[in-house]
N, C-alpha and C positions, 0 to 999 in steps of 0.2 A: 292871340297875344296873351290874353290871361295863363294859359299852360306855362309859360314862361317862365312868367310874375308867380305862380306858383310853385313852379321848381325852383326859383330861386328862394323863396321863402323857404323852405323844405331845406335847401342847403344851407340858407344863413343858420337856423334854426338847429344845425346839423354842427355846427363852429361855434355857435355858443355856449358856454359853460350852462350846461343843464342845472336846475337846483331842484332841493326837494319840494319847493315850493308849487316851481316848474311841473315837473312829473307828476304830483299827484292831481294837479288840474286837467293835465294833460291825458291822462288815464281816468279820471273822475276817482273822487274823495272817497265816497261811497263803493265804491266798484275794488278801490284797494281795500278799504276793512271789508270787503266782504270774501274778496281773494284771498287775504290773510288770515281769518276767522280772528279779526281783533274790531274793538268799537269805535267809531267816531274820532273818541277823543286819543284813541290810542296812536292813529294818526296825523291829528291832529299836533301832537304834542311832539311828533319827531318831525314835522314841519316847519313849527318852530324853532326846536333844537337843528334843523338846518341838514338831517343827516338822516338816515336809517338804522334799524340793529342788522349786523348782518344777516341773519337769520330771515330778513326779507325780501334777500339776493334773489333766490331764484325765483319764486313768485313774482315779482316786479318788473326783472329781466324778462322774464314768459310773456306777462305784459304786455311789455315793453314790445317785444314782437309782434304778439298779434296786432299791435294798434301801429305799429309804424312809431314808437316812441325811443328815441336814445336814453337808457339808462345805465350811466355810468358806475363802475366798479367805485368812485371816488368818493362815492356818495352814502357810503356804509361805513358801521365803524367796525372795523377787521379789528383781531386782537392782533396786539404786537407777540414777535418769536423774541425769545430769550437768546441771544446769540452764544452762551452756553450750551441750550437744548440744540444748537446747532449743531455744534462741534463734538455733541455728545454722540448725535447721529453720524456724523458724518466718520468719527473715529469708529463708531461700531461696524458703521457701511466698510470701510475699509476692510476690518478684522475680518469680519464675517467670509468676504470676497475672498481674502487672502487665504481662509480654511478652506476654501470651495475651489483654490487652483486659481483662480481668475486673476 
C-alpha cells in the first residue's frame, strides 16, 4: 500500500507549482552552490528573490534530472525580445531566402 501513497505523492508534487524555495531543498542548498560554482549566499539570495538568473538553466535542469526534481523554465529570469529585434530578423530571414531562390 505504501507504493501507492508514494506515487501519489510523486504526482501531486508533480502538479504543484514548484518554487525556488522548493528546488533548492529539494536538490540540497549546498549541492546547487557547488553545481554552480557560486557561494551559499549566492543562493541564498535568489531564493529569496523567488527566481533564478537564467544562466542556472542548465545546471539546475541536469539536476533536476538526476534526482527526479521538476524544474521549471518559469523559475528563471529570461531577458525580454525587443519585438523590433524581431522583425528586424524576421524581415532579414525573408531577404535573405528570397536571394537564395527559396
Amino acid at each position: 500500500m505504501s507504493c501507492g501513497v508514494d506515487n501519489f505523492h510523486k504526482f501531486w508534487k508533480l502538479l504543484c507549482m514548484s518554487t525556488a524555495r522548493s528546488i533548492v531543498s529539494d536538490l540540497g542548498a549546498g549541492a546547487v552552490a557547488v553545481r554552480l560554482g557560486v557561494g551559499a549566499s549566492a543562493v541564498s539570495n535568489n531564493v529569496v528573490i523567488g527566481s533564478f538568473p537564467a544562466s542556472w538553466f542548465v545546471p539546475l535542469f541536469l539536476m533536476g534530472l538526476e534526482q527526479g526534481v521538476s524544474v521549471p523554465v518559469s523559475l528563471f529570469r529570461w531577458r525580454s525580445v525587443d519585438a523590433h529585434s524581431l522583425q528586424d530578423c524576421e524581415v532579414r530571414f525573408h531577404v535573405s531566402s528570397a536571394a537564395d531562390g527559396s
